[in-house]
N, CA and C atoms as a LAMMPS dump frame, in Angstrom:
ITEM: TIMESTEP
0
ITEM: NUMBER OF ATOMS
462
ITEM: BOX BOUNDS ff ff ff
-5.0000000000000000e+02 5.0000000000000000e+02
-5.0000000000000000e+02 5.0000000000000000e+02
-5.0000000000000000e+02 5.0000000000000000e+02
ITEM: ATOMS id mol type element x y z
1 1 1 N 382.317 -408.864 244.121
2 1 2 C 382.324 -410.11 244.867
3 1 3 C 382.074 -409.881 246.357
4 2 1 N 381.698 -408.684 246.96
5 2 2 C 381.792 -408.886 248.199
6 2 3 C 380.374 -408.7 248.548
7 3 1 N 379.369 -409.225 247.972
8 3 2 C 378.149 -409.819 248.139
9 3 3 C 378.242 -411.206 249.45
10 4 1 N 377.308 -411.088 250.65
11 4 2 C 377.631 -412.355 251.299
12 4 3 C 377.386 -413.688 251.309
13 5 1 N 377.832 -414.371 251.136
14 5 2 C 377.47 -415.896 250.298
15 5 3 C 376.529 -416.737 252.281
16 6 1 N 375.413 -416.882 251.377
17 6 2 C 374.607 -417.429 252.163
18 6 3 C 375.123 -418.984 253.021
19 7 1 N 374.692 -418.667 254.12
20 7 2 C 375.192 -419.794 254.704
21 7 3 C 375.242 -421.612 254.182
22 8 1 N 374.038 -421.57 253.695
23 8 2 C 373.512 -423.113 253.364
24 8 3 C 374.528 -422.737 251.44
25 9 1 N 374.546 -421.854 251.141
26 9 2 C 375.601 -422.43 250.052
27 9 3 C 376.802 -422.879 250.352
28 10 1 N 377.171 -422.37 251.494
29 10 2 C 378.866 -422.712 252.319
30 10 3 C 378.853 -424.11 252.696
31 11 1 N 377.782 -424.405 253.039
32 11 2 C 377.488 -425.817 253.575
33 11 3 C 377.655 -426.751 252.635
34 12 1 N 377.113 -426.317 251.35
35 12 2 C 376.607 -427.153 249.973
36 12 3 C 378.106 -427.809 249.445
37 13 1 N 378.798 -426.438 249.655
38 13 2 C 380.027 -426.176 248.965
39 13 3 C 381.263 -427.182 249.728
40 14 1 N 380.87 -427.12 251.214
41 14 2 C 382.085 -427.999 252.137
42 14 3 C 381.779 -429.438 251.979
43 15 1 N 380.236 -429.922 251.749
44 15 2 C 379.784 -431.055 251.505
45 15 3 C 380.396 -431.405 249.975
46 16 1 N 380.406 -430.913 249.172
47 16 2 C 380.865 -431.083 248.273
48 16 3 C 382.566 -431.611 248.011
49 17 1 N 383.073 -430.538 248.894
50 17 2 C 384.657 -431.061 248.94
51 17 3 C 384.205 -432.322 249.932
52 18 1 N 383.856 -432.177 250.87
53 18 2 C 384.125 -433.838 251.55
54 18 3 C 383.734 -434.672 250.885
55 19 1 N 382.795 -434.618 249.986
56 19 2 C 382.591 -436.008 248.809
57 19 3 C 383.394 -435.958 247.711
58 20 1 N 384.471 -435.392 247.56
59 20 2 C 385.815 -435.693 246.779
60 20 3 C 386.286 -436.905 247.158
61 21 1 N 386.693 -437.773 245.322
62 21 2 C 387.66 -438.764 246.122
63 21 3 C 388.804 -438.411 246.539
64 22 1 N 389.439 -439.287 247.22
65 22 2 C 390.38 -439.217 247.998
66 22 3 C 391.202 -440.884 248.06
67 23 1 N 392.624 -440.684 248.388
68 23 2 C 393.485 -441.988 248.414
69 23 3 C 392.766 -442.625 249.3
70 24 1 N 392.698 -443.795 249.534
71 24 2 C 392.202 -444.656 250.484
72 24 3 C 391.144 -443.918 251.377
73 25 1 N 390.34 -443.272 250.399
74 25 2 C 389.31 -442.424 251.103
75 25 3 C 389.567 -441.746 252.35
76 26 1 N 390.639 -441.415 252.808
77 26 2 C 391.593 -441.128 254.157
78 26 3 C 391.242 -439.373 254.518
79 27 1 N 390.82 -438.732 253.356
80 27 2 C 390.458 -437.145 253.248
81 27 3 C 391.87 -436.509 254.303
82 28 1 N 392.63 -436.823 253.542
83 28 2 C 394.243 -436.401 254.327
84 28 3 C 394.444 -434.631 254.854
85 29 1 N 392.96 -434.283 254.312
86 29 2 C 393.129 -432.36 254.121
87 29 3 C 392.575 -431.62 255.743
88 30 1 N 392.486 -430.641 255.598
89 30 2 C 391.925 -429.43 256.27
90 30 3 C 391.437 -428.561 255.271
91 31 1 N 389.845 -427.916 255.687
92 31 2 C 389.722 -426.783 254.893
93 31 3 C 389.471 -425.891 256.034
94 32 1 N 389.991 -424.74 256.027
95 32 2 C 389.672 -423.773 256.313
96 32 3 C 389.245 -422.213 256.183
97 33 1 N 387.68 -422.245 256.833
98 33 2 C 386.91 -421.346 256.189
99 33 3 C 386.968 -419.742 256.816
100 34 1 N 387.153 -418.896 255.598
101 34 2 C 387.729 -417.577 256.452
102 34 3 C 386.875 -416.897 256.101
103 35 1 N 385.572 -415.464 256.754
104 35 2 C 384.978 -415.184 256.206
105 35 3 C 385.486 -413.25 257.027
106 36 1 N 386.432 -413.682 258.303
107 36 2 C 386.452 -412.468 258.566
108 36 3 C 387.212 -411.356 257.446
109 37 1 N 386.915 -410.711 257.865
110 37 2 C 387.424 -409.127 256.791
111 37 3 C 388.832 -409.35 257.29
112 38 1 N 388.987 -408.999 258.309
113 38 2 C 390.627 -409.277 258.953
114 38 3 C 391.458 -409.728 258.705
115 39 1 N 390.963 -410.956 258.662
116 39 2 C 391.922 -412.539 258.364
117 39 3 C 392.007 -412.468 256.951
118 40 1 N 391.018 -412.004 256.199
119 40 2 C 391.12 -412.298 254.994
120 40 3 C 392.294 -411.067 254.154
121 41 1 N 391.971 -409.853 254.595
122 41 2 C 393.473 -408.779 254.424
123 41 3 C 394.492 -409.329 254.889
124 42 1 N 395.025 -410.382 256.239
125 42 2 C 396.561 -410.966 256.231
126 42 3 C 396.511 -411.932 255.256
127 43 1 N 395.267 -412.587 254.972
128 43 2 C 395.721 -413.711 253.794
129 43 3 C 396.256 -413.11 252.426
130 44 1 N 395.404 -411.779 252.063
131 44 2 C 395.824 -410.918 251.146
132 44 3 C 397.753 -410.871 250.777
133 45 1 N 397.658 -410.282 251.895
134 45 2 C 399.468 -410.335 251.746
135 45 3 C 399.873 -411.569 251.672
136 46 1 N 399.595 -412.165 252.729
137 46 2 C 399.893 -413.791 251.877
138 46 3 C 400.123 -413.938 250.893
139 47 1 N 399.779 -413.804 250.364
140 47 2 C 398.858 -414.458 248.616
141 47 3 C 399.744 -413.494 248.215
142 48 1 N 400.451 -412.814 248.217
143 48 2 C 400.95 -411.909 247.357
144 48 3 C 400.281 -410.665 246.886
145 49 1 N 399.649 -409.926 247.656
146 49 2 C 398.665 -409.373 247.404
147 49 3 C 397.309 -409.27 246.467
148 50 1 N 397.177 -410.164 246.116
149 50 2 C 396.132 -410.621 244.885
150 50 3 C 394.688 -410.141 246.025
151 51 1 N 394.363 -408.829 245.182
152 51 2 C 393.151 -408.134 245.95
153 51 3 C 391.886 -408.302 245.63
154 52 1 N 391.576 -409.212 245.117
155 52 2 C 390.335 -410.075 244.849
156 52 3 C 390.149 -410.797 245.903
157 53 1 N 391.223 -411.222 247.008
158 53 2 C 390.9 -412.193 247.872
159 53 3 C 390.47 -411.146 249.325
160 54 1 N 390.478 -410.746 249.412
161 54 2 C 389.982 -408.938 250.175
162 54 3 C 388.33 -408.747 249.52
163 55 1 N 387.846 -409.07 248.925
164 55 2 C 386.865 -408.656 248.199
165 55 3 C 385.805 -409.91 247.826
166 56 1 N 386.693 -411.312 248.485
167 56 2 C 385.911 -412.548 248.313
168 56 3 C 384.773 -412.682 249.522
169 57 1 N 383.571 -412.997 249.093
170 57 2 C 382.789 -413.414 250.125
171 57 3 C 383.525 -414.103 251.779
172 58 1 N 384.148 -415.521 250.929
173 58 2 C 384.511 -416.176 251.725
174 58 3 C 386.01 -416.982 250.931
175 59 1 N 386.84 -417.344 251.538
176 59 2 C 387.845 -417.862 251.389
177 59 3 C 388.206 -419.48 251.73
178 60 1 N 388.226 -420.063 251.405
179 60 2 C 388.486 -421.492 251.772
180 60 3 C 389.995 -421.86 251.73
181 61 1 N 390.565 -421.983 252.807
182 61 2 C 392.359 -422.733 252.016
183 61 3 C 392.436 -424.591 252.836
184 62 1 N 392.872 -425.06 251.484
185 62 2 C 393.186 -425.895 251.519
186 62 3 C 394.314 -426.536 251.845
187 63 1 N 394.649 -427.4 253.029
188 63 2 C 395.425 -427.998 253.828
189 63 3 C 396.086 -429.142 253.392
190 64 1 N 397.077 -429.425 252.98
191 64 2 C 397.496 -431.383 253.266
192 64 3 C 397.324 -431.694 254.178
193 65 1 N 397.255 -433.006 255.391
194 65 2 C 397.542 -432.932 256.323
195 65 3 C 397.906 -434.598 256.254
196 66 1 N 399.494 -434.652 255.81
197 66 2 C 400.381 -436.264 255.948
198 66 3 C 400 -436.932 257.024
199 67 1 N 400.062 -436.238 258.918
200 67 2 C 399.504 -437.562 259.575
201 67 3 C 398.344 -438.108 259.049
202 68 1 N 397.726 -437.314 258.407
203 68 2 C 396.132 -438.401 258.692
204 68 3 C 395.954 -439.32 257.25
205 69 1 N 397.064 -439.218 256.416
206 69 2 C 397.501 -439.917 255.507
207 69 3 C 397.894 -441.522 255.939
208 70 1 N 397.592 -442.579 255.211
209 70 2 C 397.949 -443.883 255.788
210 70 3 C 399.371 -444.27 254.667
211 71 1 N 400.44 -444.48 255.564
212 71 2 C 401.487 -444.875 254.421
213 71 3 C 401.393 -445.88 253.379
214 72 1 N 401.206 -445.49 252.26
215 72 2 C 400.795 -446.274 251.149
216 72 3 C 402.282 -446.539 250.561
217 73 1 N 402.985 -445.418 250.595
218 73 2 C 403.831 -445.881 249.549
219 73 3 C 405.148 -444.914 249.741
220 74 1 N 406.221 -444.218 249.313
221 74 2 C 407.265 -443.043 249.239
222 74 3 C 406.876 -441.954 248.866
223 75 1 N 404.975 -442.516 248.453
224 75 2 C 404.401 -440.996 247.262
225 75 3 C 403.286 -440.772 248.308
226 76 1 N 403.221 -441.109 249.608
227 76 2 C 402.064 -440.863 250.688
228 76 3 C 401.791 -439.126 250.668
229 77 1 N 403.068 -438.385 250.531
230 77 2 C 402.703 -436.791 250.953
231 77 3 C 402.071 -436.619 249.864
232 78 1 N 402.336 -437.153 248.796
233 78 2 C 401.933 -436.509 247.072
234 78 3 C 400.616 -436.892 247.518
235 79 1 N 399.988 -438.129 247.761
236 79 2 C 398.734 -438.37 247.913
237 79 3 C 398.037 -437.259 248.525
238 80 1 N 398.36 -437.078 249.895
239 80 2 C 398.095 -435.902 250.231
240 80 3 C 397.533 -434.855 249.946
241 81 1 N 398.559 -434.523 249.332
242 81 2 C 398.348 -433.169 248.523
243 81 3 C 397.523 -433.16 247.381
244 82 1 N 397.394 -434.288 246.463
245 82 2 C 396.019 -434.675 245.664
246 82 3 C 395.104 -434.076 246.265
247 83 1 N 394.709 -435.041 247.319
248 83 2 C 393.699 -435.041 248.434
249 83 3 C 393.126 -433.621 248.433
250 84 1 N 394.067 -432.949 248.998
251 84 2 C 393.311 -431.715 249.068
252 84 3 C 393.265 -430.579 247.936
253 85 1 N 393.851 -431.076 246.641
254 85 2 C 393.615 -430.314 245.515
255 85 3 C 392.362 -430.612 245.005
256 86 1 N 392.202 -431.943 244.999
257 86 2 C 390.734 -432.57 244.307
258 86 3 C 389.651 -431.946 244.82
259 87 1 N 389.778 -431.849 246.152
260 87 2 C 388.925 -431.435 247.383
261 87 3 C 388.344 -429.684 246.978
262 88 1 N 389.593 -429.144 246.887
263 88 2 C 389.833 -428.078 246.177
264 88 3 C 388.707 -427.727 244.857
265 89 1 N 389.119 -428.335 244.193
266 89 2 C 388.519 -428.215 242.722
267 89 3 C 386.883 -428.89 242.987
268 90 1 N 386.724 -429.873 243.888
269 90 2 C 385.777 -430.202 243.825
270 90 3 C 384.257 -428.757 244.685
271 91 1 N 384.891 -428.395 245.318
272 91 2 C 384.158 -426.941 246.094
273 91 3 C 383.96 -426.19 244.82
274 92 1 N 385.079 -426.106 244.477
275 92 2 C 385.091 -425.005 243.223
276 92 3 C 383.879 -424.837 242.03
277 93 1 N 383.71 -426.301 241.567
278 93 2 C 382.593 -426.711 241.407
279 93 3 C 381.23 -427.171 241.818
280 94 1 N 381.05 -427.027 242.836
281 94 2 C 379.914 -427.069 243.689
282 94 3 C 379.426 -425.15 243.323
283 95 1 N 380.885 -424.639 243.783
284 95 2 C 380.571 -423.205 244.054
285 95 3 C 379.7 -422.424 242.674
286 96 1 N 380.204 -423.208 241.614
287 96 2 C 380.066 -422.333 240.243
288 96 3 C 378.838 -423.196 239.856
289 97 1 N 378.236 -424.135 240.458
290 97 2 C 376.67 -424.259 240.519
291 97 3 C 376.12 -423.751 241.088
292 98 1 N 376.281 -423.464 241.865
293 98 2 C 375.544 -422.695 242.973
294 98 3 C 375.026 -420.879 242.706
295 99 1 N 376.134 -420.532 241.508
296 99 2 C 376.166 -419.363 240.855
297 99 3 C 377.419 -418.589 241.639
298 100 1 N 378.306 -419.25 242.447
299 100 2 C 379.236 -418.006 242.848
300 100 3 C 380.196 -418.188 241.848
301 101 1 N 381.561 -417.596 241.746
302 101 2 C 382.62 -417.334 241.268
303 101 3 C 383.667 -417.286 241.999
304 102 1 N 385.062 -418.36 241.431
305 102 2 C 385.817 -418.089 242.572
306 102 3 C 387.292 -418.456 241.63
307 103 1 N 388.443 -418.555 242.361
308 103 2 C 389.512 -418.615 241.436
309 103 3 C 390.508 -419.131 242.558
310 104 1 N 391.287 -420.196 241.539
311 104 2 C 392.618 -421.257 242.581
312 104 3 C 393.225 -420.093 242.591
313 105 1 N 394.095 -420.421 243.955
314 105 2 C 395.074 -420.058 244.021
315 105 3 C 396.39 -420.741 244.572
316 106 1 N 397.729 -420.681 244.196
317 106 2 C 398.797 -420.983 244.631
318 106 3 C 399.762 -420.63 244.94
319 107 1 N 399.693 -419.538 244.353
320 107 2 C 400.673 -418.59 244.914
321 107 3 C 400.927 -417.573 245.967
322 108 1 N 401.713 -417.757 246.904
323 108 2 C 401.701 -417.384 248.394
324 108 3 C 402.997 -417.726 249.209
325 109 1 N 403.032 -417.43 250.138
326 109 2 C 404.355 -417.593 250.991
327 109 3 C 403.749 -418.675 251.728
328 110 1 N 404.58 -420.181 251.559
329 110 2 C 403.815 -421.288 252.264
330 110 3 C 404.384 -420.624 254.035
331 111 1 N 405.449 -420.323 254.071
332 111 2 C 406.155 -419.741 255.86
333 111 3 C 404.493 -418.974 256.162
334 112 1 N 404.686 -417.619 255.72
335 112 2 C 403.671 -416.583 256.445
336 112 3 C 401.71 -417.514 256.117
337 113 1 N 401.455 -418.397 255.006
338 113 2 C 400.325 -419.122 255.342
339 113 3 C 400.52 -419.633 256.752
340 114 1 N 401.768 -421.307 256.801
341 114 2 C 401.302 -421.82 258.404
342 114 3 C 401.626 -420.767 259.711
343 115 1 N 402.029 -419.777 259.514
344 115 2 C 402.097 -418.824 261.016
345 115 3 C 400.864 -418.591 261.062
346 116 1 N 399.575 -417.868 259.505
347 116 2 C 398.826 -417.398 259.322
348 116 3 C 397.351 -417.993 260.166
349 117 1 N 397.497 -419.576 259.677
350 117 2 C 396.788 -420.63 260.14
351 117 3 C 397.181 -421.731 261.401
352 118 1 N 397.964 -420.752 261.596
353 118 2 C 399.037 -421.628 262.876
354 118 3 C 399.002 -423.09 262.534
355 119 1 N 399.299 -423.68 261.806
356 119 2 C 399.598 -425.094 261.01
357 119 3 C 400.243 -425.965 262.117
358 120 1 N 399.932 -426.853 262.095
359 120 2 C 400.736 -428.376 262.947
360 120 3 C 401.872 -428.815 262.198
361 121 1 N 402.548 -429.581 262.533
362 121 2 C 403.566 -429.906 261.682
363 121 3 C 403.237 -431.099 260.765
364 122 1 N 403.743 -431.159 260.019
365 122 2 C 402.845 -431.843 259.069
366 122 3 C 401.739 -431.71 257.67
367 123 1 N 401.586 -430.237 258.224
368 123 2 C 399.995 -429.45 257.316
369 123 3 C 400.543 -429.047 256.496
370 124 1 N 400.43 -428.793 255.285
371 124 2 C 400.904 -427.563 254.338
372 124 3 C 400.05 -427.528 253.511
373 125 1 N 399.655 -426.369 253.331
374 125 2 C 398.911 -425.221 252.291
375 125 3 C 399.393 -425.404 251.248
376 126 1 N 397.983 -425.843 250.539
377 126 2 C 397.844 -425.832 248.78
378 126 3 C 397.393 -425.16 248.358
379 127 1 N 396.068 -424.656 248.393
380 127 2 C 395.432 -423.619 247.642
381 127 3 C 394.335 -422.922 248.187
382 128 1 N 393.964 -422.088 247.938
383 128 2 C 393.595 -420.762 248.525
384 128 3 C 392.54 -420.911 247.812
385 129 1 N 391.067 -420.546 247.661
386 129 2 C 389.633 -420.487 247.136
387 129 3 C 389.112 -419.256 247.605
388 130 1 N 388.693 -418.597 247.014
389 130 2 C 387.902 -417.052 247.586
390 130 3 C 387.121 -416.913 246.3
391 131 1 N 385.901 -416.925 246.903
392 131 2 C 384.851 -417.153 246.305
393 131 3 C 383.531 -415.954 246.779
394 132 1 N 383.053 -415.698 245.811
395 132 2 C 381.756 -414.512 245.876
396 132 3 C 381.171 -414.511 244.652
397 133 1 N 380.402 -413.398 244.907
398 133 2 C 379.574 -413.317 243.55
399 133 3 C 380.1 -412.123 242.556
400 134 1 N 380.617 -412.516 241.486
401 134 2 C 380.745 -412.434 240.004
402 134 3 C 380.349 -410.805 239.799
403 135 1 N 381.335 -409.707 239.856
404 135 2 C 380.632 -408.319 239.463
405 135 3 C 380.478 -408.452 237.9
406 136 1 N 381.009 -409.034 237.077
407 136 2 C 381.098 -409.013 235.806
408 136 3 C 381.426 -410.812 235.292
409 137 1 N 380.989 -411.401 234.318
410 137 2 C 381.271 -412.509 233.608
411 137 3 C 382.425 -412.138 232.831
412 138 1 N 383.915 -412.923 233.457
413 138 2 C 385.129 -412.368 232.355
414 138 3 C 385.262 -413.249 230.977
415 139 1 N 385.887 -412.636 229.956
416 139 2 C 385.906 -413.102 228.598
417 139 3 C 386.329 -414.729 228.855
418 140 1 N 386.237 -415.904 227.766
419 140 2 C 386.808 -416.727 228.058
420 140 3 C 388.079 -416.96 227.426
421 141 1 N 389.238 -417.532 228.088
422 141 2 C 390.56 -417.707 227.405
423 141 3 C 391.016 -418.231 226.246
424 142 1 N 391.628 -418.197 225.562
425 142 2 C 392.579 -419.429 224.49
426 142 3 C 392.402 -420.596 225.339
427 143 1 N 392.277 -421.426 225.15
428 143 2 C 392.639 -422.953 225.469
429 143 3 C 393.646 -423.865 224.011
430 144 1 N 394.597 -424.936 224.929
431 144 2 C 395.389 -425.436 223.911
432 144 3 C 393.97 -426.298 223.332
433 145 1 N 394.327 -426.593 221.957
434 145 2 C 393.382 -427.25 221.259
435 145 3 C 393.865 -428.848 222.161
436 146 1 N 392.721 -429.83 221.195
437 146 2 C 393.142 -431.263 222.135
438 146 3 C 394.474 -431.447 221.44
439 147 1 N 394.718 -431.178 220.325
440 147 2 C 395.653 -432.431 219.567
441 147 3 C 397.06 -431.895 220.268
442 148 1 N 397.349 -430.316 220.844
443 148 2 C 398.512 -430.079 221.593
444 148 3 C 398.279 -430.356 223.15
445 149 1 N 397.398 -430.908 223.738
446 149 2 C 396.965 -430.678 224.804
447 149 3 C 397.239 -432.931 224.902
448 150 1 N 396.792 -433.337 224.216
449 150 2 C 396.29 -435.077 224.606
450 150 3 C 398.33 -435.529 223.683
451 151 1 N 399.354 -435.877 224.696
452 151 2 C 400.552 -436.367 224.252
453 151 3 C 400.731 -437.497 223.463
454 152 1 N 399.931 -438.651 223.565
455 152 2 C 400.204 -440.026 222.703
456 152 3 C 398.763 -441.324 222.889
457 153 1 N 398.393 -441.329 221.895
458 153 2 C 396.855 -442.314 222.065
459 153 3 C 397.958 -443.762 221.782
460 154 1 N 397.93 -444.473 222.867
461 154 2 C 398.584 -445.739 222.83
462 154 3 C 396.945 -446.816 222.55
């Protein structure tokens, strides 16, 4: 994966998350794009050391960000945080047209992320994207079938 992902795919890929829906179309997120070697070894530890993200082209992490959320409701942060998961997933898929390879992440120390990204108050880190090109196509998983997977056809 540590092939360098061309600029105009990065572009393709951020355009892509900004045309995610979003609550009241409000795009409540931050993405932020990490491509240094540097930054991307403290995100490493971050992340719990997951050393694929050391080895990603480029890294994208995904932000909530509640002020820029409009109070809808008691579930405004949850919106939020949609916001920038969808956003999330939606790159993700841009990316895996494009031919790169990349993998969510969530697991991390949310403390050492906002020191990492020096965060505002308010921001919090959802998920982590590190994305490159594919040394190998991995096997595909078990998946639950539908009938354990879909709970009740009303």
């Amino acid at each position: 994966m540590d092939k360098k992902i061309e600029k105009e795919k990065i572009d393709r890929i951020l355009q892509a998350a900004n045309r995610a829906p979003s609550a009241r179309n409000l795009q409540s997120y931050k993405i932020f794009v990490i491509e240094d070697q540097e930054i991307k070894e403290k995100l490493q530890k971050v992340c719990r050391d997951q050393e694929f993200i050391n080895q990603a082209g480029v890294c994208l992490v995904f932000v909530s960000w509640i002020e820029k959320a409009e109070v809808i409701s008691e579930r405004t942060g949850f919106f939020a945080q949609l916001d920038a998961t969808i956003a999330c997933y939606q790159a993700w898929l841009a990316a895996v047209d494009l031919g790169l390879s990349g993998v969510w992440i969530g697991a991390f120390s949310e403390e050492e992320m906002i020191n990492l990204l020096d965060l505002k108050f308010g921001q919090q880190p959802i998920a982590v994207l590190p994305l490159g090109y594919a040394a190998n196509i991995p096997e595909l998983k078990e998946r639950k079938s539908i009938k354990e997977l879909v709970g009740k056809i009303l």
